[in-house]
N, C-alpha and C positions, 0 to 999 in steps of 0.2 A: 504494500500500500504506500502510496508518494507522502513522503515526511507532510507536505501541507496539507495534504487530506488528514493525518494525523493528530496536527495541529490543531488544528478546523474542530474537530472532534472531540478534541480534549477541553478548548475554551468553552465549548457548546457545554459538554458534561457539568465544567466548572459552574457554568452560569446558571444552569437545571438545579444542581446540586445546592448552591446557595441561596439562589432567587425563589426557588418552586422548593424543593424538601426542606429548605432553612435549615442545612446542616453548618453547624458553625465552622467560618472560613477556613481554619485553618486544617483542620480533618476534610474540608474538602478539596484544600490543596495538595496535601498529603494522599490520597486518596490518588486524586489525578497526575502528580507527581510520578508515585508507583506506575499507575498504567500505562503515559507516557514512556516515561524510563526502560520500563521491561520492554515493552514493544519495539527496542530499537537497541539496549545497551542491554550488558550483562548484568545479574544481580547486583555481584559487590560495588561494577559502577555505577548503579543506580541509586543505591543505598551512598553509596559515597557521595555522592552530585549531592544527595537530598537533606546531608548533611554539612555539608560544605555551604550548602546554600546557606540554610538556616543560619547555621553559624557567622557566617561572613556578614550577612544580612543584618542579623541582632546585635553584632557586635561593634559594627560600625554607628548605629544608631539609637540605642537603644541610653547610654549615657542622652544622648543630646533630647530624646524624646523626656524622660523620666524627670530632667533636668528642668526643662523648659514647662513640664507639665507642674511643677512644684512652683517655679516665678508665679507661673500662671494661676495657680490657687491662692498663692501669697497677695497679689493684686486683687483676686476675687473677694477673698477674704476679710480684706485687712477695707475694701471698698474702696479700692482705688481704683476701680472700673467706671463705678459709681462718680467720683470726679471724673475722671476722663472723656467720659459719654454726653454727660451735662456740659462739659468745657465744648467739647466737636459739636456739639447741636446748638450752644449760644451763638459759637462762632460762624459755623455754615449754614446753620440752618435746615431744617428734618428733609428738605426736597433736595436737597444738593448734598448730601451724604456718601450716598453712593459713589459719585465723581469724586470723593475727599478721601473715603478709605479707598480708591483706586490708585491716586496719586501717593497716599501714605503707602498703601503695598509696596510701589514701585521705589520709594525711597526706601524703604525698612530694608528692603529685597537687593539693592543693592549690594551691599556686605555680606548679605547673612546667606547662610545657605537656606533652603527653603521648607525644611521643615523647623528649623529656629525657627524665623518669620511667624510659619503658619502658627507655633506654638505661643508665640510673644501677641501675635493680633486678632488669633480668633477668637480668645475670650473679651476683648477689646468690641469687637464686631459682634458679638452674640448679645453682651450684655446691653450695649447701646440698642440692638434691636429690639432684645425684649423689653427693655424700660419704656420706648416710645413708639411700641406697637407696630415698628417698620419686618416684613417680612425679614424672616435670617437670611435665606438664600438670593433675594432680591439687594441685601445688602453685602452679602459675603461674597458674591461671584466677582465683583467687578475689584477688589482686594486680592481676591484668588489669583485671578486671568492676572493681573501686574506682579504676582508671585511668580509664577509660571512662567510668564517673558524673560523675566531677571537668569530662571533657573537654566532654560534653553536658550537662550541668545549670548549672553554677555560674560564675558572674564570679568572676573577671574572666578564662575562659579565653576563646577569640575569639567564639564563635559566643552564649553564653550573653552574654558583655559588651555584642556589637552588638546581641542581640534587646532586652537592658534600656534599651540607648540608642536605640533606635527603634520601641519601641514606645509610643508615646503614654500617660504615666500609671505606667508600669512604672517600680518604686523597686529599688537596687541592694542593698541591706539587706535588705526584704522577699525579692526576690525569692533570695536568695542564703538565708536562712532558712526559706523553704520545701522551699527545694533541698534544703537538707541531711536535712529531715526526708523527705524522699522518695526521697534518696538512702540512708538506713539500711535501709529494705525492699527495695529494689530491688539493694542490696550484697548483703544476707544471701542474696535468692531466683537471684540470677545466679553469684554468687561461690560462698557457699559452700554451700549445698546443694546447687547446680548440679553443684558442683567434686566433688561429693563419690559424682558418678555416674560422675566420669572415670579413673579410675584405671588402667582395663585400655588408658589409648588406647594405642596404639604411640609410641613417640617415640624421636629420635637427636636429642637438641638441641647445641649448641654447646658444649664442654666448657670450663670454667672452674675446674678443680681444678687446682692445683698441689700436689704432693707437699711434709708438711711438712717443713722443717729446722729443728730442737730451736737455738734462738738467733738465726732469722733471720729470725722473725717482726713484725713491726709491731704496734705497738702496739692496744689497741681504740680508743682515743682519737684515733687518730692514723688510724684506715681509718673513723669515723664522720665525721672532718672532713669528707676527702676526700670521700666520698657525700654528704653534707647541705650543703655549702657551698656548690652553686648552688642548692640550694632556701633558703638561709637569704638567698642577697645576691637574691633573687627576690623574697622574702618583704617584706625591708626595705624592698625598692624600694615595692613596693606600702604598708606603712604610711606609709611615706615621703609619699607625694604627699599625705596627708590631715594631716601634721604641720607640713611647711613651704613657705614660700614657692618657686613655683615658680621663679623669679627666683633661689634663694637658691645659692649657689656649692656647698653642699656639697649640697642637693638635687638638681642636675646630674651631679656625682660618681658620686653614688648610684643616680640613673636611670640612668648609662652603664653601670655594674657591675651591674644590675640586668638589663639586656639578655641575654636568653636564651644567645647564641651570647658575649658577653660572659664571663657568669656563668661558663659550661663552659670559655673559654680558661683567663681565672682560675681557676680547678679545675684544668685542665689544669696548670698550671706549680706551685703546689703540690703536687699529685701528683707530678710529677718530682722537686720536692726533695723531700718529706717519705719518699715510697715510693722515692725512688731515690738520689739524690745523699748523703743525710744517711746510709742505711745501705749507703752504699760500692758501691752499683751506679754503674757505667760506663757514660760517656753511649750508648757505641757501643751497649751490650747496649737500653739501652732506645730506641732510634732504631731498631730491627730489630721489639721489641714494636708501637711507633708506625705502622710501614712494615705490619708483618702484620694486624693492625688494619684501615690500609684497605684491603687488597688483601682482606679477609674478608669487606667488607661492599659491595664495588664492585658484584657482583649484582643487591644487594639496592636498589643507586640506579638501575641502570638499571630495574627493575621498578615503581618508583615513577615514575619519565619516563614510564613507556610508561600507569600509572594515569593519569598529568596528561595524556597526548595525549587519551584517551577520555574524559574527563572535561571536555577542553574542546571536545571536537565535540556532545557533549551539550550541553553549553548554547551554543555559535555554530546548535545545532538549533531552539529555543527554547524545549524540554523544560517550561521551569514555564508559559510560555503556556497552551500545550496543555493542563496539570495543573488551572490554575485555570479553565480553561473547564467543564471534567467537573463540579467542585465547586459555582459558583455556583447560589445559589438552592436549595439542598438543607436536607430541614427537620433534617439532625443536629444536634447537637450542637459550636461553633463550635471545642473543644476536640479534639474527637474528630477535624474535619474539620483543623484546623491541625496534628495528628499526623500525618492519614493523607497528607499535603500532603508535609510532611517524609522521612517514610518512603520514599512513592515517588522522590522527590528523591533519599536519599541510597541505594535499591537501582540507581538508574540512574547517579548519579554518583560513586557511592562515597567522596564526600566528608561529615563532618559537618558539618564547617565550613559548605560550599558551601551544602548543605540548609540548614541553620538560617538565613543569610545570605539567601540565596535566598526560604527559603516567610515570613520577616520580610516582605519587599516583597511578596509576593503577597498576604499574609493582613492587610494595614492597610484596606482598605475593608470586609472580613468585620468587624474589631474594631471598628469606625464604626457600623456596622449594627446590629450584635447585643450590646452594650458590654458585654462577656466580662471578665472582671478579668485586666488586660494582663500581672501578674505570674504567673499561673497560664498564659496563655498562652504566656506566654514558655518555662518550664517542659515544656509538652506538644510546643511545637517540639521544645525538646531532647531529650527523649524519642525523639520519632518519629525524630529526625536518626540515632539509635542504632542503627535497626532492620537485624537481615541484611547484614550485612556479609558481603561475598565478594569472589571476586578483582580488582574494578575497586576495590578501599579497598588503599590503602598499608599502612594497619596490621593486614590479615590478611597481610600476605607479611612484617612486620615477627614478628608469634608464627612464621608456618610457618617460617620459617628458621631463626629463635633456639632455638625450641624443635622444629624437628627432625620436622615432622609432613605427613604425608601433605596433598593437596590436601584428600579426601574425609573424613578426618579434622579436618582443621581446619574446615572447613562444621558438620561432630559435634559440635564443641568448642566454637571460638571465635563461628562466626557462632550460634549455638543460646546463646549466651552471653548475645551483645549483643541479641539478642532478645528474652531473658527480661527483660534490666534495661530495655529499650523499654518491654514490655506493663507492667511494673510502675509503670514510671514513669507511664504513662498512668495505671493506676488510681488511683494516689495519687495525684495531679493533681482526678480527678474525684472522688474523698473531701472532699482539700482545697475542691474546690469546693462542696460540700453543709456541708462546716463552717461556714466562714467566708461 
């Protein structure tokens, strides 16, 4: 049977399995994992891929999740949501929200990788909807969709950083300046016009409102910290390395503090004294906020194990092989063909990272051949990396639980989301390429 009928077959099961019998994700990753596997590899490879996945998966992320989910309670808690929400609505006003956390996304998204981001602003975004009765999904999309640009387009996040560093000729400047102008249409047509069809979805998202008490609120100043101060010791790092010597003792400093899972510990222990210790909360009461925290999002990691099992029996399959065979020798377009390269990459492994990484190695002899301008190529990877996100991507089970929405619903939403900003990104790609 042809590896993509295989494939085809296995996503079908997966979606059966979750959407229709509601067996929980991650047994029916596992599950499909196995089936896939055997069908093509030997047991102990199989059993090895399925572990390797998991492992690699949890390990790289699971600090940053657990970390970011603990801020995240600490502002809930301590009611600095509660400022925060009230200050974005004096200031924009309830009709212009949407447009404000879209521009916020894309600033926060800048430095951070993007499940920080998502972990620092969607209680930010949930709480402000539920206190003024604004749809969660109607307000979280268009936040999302400028999360999501940052993650596929632009350096220095991983996949955008390796395609600039490996692609032969590709400059980190240009191509990070192209980004951005491609990422403005691609915001607007995903985020917020997109956002602005969703209103009626159904949703029970994650509650983040605390009731206020007249005196026992935190300052604005003092719950802006907390939020922006791993994107700011993020931020620093990265100016940092083009300022001083890497040798230099306080450039070291700065890169350690710099470090993602770093940044948020840091965050984290500020948060406890600013939000807790300095206005008279007990250590006990917030060690119970901390403990419910992880116990809220334990689900949500086994769900992401079970995306990394099938994620790495796809490639122990040898999936982009396969991919760049179909391609060669095709008279498209080398732009178009390095998207559509990606795209299929990232609906079978629901990774973008992995996509971008991945169709980079495959598509260096196409850039040899056809000498495509490597900065725009880079670009149309990330693009395509974007495409159809569904349930083998961590970051669709990251919105469905946060925000509280159906399987069938969030395919409506999110993945029709990451869609839109793909195709666009594609086009502007292919403008840019007619310009310049």
């Amino acid at each position: 049977m042809s590896i993509w009928v295989l494939i085809s077959l296995a996503i079908l099961v997966l979606v059966l399995f979750i959407s229709v019998l509601k067996l929980q994700p991650f047994i029916a990753f596992l599950f499909v994992s196995l089936g896939l596997g055997i069908s093509q590899l030997s047991t102990e490879e199989t059993v090895a891929a399925i572990q390797k996945g998991i492992g690699g998966t949890l390990g790289s992320i699971i600090p940053i999740i657990i970390l970011g989910a603990m801020i995240g309670k600490m502002v809930a808690k301590s009611k600095a949501t509660l400022v925060l929400s009230e200050s974005f609505v004096g200031f924009f006003g309830p009709k212009h929200l949407p447009f404000a956390f879209m521009v916020i996304g894309f600033i926060v998204g800048l430095p951070l990788f993007y499940s920080v981001a998502f972990l620092l602003l969607a209680p930010l975004v949930l709480s402000t909807a539920q206190r003024y009765q604004i749809p969660a999904v109607y307000l979280g999309i268009p936040m999302l969709a400028s999360l999501s640009i940052t993650q596929g387009f632009l350096p220095p996040h991983p996949a955008p950083y390796y395609l600039v560093t490996h692609l032969p000729g590709a400059d980190m400047g240009i191509t990070l300046g192209y980004g951005i102008l491609i990422s403005i249409p691609a915001m607007l047509a995903s985020g917020w016009l997109f956002g602005k069809t969703l209103k009626n979805i159904p949703a029970n998202p994650m509650s983040f409102v605390e009731e206020s008490q007249a005196g026992n609120l935190p300052g604005l100043g003092v719950s802006l910290l907390v939020l922006l101060l791993p994107v700011g010791l993020i931020a620093i790092q990265s100016l940092a390395k083009g300022l001083l010597p890497p040798d230099h003792v306080l450039s070291t400093l700065i890169a350690f503090a710099g470090e993602p899972m770093v940044a948020l510990l840091i965050s984290l222990i500020v948060a406890v004294y600013l939000l807790g210790f300095r206005r008279g909360i007990l250590w006990e009461e917030m060690r119970s906020w901390l403990l419910d925290s992880m116990k809220e999002i334990s689900p949500l990691m086994l769900t992401f194990g079970g995306a990394g099992a099938f994620k790495e029996i796809l490639q122990a399959m040898h999936v982009g092989d396969a991919l760049l065979g179909l391609v060669q020798g095709s008279a498209i377009n080398p732009l178009v063909i390095s998207w559509l390269i990606a795209a299929v990459l990232r609906i079978v492994t629901g990774s973008s990272t992995v996509s971008g990484i991945t169709t980079a190695g495959l598509i260096l002899p196409l850039l040899v051949e056809s000498g495509v301008n490597p900065n725009l190529l880079a670009l149309s990877i990330g693009a395509g990396s974007m495409v159809l996100s569904h349930v083998n991507d961590a970051g669709f089970w990251l919105y469905k639980e946060y925000f509280g929405v159906s399987v069938q619903n969030s395919l409506r939403s999110w993945t029709i989301m990451e869609t839109i900003l793909a195709v666009v990104g594609l086009i502007g790609v292919l403008v840019l390429e007619q310009i310049i």
